[in-house]
C-alpha positions in Angstrom: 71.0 138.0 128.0 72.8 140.7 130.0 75.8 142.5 129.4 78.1 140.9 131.6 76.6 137.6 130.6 77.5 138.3 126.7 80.8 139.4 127.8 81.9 136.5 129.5 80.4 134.1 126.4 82.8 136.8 124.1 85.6 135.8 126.9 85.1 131.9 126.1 84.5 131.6 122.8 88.0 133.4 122.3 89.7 130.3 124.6 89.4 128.7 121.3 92.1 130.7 120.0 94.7 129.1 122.2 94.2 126.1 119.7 94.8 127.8 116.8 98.1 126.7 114.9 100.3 128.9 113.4 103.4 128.2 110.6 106.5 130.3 113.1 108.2 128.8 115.5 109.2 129.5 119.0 111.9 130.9 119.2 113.9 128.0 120.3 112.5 126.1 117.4 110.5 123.3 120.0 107.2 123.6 118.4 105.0 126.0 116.7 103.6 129.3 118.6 99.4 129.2 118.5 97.5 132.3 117.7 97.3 134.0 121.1 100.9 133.5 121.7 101.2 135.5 118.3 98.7 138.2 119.7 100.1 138.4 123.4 103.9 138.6 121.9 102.6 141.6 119.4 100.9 144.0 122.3 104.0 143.5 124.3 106.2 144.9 121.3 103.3 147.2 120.8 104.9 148.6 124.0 108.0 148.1 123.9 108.8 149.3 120.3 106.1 152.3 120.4 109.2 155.0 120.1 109.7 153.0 116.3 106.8 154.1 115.0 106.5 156.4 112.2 103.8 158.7 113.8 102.7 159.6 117.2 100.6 156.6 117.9 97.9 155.8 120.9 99.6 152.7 122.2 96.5 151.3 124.0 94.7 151.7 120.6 97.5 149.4 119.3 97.7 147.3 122.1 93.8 146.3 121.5 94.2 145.8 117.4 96.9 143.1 118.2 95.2 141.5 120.8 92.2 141.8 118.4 93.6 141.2 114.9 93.4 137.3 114.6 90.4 136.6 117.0 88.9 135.9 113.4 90.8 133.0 113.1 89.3 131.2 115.5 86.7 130.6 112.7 88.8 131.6 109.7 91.2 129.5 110.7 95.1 130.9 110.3 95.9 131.5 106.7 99.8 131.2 106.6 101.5 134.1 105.0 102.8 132.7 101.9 99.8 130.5 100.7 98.4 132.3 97.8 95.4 129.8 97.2 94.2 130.1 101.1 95.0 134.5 100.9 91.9 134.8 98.3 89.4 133.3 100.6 90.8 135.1 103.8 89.0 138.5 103.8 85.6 136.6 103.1 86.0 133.8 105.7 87.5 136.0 108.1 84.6 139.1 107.7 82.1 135.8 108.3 84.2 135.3 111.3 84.0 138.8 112.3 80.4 139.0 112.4 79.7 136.2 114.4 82.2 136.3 117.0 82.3 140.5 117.4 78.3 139.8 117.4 78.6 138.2 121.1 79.2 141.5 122.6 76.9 143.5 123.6 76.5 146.6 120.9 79.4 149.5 122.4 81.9 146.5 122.6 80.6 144.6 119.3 81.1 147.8 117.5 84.1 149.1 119.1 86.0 146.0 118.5 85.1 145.5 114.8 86.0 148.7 114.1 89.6 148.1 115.6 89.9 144.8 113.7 88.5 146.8 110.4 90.9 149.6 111.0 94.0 147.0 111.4 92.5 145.6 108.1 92.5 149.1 106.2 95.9 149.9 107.7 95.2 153.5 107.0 96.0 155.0 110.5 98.6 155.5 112.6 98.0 152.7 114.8 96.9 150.2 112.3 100.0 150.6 110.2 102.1 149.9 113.0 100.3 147.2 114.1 100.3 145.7 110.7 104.3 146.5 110.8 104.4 144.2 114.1 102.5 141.4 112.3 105.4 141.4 110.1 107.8 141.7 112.2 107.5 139.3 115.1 107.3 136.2 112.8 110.6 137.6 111.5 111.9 137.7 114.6 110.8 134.4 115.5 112.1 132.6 112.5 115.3 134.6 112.6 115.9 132.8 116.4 114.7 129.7 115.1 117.2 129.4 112.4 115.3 130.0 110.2 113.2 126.5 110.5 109.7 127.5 109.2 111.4 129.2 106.3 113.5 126.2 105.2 110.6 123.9 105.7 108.1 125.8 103.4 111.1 126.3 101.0 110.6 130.3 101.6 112.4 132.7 98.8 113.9 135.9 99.4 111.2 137.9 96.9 108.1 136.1 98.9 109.8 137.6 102.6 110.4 141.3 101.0 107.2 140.9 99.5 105.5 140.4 102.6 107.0 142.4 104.6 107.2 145.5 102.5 104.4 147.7 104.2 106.6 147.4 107.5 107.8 150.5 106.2 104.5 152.3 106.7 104.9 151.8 110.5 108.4 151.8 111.2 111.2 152.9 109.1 113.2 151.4 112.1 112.0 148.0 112.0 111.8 147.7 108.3 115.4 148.4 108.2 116.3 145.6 110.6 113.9 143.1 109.1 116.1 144.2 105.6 119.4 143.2 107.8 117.4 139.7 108.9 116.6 139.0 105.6 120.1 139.3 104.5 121.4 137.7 107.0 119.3 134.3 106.9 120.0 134.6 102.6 123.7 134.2 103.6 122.7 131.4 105.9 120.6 129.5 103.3 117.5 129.7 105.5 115.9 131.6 102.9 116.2 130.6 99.3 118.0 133.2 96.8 
């Protein structure tokens, strides 16, 4: 098989995450964003909020980690952020995941791109941590606009939100401090349980 020919079977197989179901809401609270909503939305605030990040990042390096993050999932399937018997499985089902859909690409690209998603993983550089913090945050945001409705429906407490959230710091001071003000907020409005 030839390059372009292995890059446009890469291309298809991740159409299948357009079908992949997600626990946040739109932000009008119709329905339920899908995975490459999630991963479109984070490399536009990859952009956008750049100037919030801790460190001097490469924003085209960030830009590919979001797009690339939850491509995974797609065999993984999407592990919602507060089910702790689904979170022990993850990093084996998704490294599975990894292997077989990075392996479409043709070697540079295969390796390249797992390499992104295994940096994002590690959350050790610059760019990882504020993708990471942007994988935090936009659900945040999301759920914020929605009034809170995935939170109330999954019974959500204030310790599980700061727990998750709480490497947001490591990207963005900035955003951690306004996902501490939505968190407050949505505690006074009973959208998140004391």
């Amino acid at each position: 098989m030839d390059t372009l020919e292995r890059q446009i079977r890469f291309l298809l197989e991740l159409d299948k995450q357009k079908e992949i179901g997600r626990q946040t809401y739109l932000a009008d609270g119709s329905r339920k964003e899908g995975d490459a909503e999630h991963a479109w939305h984070m490399a536009i605030m990859a952009f956008v909020l750049a100037d919030y990040a801790n460190e001097k990042i490469d924003v085209l390096k960030t830009i590919k980690m979001a797009l690339l993050h939850d491509v995974v999932e797609i065999d993984a399937g999407d592990t919602y952020a507060y089910d702790t018997e689904g979170n022990k499985t993850k990093r084996e089902r998704e490294e599975r995941a990894a292997d077989r859909i990075y392996g479409m690409l043709p070697k540079a690209q295969q390796e390249e791109y797992r390499a992104l998603w295994e940096e994002f993983e590690a959350m050790e550089t610059p760019e990882a941590k504020f993708a990471n913090a942007l994988d935090r945050v936009q659900p945040m945001l999301l759920n914020d606009a929605s009034d809170g409705k995935s939170w109330r429906e999954h019974g959500i407490r204030k310790e599980q939100v700061l727990n998750r959230n709480g490497r947001t710091k490591e990207g963005s001071e900035a955003l951690w401090d306004y996902v501490l003000g939505l968190v407050e907020k949505n505690v006074k409005k009973g959208n998140i349980a004391e």
